[in-house]
N, C-alpha and C positions, 0 to 999 in steps of 0.2 A: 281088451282094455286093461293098462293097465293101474294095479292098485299105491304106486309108489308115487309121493309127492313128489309132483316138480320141482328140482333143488333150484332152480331160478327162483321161481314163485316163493320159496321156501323163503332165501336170501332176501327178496325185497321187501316180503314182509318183516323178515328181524331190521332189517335197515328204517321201516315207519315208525318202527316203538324206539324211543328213547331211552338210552341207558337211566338206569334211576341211580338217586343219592342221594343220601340225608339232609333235610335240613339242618339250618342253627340253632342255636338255643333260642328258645326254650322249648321249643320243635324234636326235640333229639332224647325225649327221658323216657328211659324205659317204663316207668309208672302210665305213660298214657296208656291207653284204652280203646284207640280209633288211628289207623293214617288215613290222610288223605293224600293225594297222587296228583299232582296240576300236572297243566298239560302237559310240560316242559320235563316231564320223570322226577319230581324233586319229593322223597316223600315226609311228609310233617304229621310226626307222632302227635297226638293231640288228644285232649282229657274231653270226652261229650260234654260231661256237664258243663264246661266254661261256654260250647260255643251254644246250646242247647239255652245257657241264659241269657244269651247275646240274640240269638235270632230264632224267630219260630218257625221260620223254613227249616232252619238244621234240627231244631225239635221234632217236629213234626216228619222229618229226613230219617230219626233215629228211632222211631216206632215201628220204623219197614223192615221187615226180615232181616238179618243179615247176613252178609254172602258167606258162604260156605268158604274155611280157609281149613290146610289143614292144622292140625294139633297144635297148639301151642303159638299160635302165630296170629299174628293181630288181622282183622278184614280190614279191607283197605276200598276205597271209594276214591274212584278217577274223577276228578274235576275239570271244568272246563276252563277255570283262569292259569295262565299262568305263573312259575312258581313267585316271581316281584308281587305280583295283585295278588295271591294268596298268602303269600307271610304279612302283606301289608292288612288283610281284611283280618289273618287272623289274628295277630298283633293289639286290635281294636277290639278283640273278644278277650283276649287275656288280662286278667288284673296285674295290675303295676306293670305293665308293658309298655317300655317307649315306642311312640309311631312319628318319627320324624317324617315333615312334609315336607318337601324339598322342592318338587316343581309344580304347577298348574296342571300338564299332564297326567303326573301320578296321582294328584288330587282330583283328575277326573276319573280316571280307571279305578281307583277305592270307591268315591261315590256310586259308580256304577255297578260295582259290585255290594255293597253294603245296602243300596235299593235292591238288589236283587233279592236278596237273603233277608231283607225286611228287618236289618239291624239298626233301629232308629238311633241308639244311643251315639252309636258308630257315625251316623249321618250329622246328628248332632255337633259332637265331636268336629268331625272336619268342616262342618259350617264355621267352629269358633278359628281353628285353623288358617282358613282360606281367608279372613279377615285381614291377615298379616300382608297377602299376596296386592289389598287394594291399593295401596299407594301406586305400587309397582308395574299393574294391570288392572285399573279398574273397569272396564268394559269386558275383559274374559271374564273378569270375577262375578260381573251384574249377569252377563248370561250362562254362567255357570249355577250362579246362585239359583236364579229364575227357571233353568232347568229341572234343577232339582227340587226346586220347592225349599228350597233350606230358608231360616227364619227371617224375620226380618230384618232384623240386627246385620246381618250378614248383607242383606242387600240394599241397606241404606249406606252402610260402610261404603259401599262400589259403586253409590249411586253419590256418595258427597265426594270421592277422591277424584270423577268424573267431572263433576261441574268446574275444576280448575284445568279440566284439558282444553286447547282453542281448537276451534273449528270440528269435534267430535262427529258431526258428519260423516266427515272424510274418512276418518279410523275406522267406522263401526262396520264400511262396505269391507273391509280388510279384518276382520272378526270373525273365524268362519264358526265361532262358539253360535253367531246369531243365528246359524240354519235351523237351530236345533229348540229354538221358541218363537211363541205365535206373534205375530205383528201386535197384537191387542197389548205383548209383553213391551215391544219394540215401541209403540206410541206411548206407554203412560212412561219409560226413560227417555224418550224427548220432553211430554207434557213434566215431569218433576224439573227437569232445568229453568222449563219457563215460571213453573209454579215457585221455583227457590227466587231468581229475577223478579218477581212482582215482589215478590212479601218483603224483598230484603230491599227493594224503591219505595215502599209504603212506610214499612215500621222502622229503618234506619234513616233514609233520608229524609224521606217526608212526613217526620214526627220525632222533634227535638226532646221532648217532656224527658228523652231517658238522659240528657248532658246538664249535667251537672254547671249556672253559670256564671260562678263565682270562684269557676280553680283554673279558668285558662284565659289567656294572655290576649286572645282576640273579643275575649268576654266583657274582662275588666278592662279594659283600654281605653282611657279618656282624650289620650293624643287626638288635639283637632284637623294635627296634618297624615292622619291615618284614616284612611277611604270608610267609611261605613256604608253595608249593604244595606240599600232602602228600597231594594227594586220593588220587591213586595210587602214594603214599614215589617213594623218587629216583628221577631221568632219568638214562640212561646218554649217556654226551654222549662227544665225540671221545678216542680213547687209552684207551675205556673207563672212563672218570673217572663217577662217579654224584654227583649233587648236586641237592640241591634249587632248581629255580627261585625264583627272586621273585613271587609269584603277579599282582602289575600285569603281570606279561609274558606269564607263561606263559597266564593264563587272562583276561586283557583283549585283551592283543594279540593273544598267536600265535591264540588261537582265534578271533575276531574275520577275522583272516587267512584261516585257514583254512575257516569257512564261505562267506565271500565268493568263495573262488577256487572253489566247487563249481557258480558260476553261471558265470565266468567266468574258466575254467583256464589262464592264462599271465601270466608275470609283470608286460606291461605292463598290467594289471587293479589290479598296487601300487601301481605309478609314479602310476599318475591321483589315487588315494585311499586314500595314505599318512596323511594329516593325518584323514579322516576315523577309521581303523583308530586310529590311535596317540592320540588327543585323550583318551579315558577314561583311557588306560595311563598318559598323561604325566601326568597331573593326580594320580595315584594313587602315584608314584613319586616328584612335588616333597615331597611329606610325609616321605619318608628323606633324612636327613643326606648318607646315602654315594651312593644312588641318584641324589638330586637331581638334585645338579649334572652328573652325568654322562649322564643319560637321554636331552635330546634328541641329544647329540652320537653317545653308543652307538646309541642308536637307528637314526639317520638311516643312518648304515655297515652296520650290521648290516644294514638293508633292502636296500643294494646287492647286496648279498650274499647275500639270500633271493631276491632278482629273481633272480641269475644262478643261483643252483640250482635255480629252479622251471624255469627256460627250459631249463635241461641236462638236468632230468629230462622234458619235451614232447620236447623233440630228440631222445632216443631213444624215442619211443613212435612205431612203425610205422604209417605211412598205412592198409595194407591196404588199397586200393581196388576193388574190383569191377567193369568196366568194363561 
């Protein structure tokens, strides 16, 4: 038998180690004290103490013997991520270090990694992060959030930027972030859409006391050739004041309004299609003298106005999530 390695064998092992090579700054100072080694060969010089106050897995990592190197040369620890998800985790352990978030991806692979290593601050951190991504994605971002546990803050963001998508159904089957949380997660983000649609039929439409009605034009309108709504006699409106609407408002517009936001319960649902909602009302209003001239201008304020009270009445409707 004999005692000489197989130079195949030999070859294909140097061919599975990756050549190694320094990280970037701030990865590269000779003051550190620790490499570590991602999987990928990249190694990043690193000070214990930073990551040791960031995570108490690497605390608790740095109390174990350490391997044997020789003279003068730093011990070095193989990691399992590679070297992207490692500059990105350590990044979040170093002070004044930027961590740009760039995609929903990479902000899954950090989070997974800084769960791993038990670095809440880190977790924290990309929670306020991934806020930015809801407009853009708010269904990965709700079952990203939900995955991870991240605050709330974080999953109401994804859960309001949601309620202005039509037909979310459809989307969510095409979401493969939802394999990764329990149905219990997946019913209470149906049950908040329905729960935003009730509150905002209750406390917006069906409870005038918050309009003001003595500043708008279907308010004060004494024109006898202008329709007044009496299906159900007066609205009790702010200060307890009752008066009959202008019926172009009350039953073109407001309701107009109000059916549309049962699909889509938040205010930027108005903002998009104002002009669609308002077009029969306005055309139905230039026919009064007093109304006329002042419709589109009443109009237009008043909707600012209806945005920011549908959006205050969502803002207080409870996530309730189920994890």
């Amino acid at each position: 038998m004999s005692l000489q390695p197989d130079s195949t064998s030999t070859v294909d092992a140097a061919q599975t180690v990756p050549p190694t090579t320094d990280a970037p700054a701030p990865f590269n100072k000779p003051t550190a004290d620790l490499i570590l080694r991602s999987s990928d060969g990249m190694n990043f010089r690193v000070r214990k103490a930073f990551l040791a106050e960031a995570s108490p897995v690497f605390e608790d990592m740095f109390t174990l013997p350490a391997p044997q190197n020789p003279a003068g040369s730093l011990p070095v620890v193989p990691m399992t991520e590679d070297s992207r998800t490692l500059e990105g985790l350590l990044r979040l352990c170093y002070p004044a270090s930027e961590m740009p978030l760039r995609t929903l991806d990479q902000a899954v692979t950090l989070l997974d990694a800084a769960k791993k290593y038990a670095m809440d601050s880190a977790l924290n951190f990309l929670g306020e992060r991934l806020v930015s991504f809801a407009e853009r994605s708010p269904i990965q971002v709700y079952a990203i959030a939900v995955r991870h546990q991240l605050p709330d803050k974080v999953i109401k963001a994804a859960l309001n930027a949601c309620l202005n998508l039509i037909a979310p159904t459809a989307k969510l089957k095409r979401v493969v972030d939802f394999q990764h949380i329990s149905a219990s997660a997946y019913l209470s983000f149906l049950d908040y859409r329905d729960r935003c649609a009730v509150a905002i039929d209750v406390s917006v439409f069906g409870d005038s006391t918050w309009i003001d009605s003595n500043r708008w034009c279907w308010l004060t309108c004494t024109n006898d050739l202008c329709q007044v709504h009496v299906t159900h006699g007066p609205v009790t409106f702010k200060d307890n004041i009752y008066k009959s609407p202008r019926a172009w408002w009350f039953q073109l517009h407001m309701s107009c309004c109000r059916n549309g936001l049962r699909s889509r319960p938040c205010g930027k649902a108005l903002e998009l299609i104002f002009f669609n909602y308002a077009a029969a009302a306005l055309s139905e209003a230039a026919k009064c003298s007093h109304c006329g001239p002042r419709s589109v201008a009443d109009l237009e304020e008043f909707m600012v106005i209806l945005v920011a009270k549908i959006d205050d009445v969502v803002a207080q409707v409870e996530t309730d999530i189920v994890w």
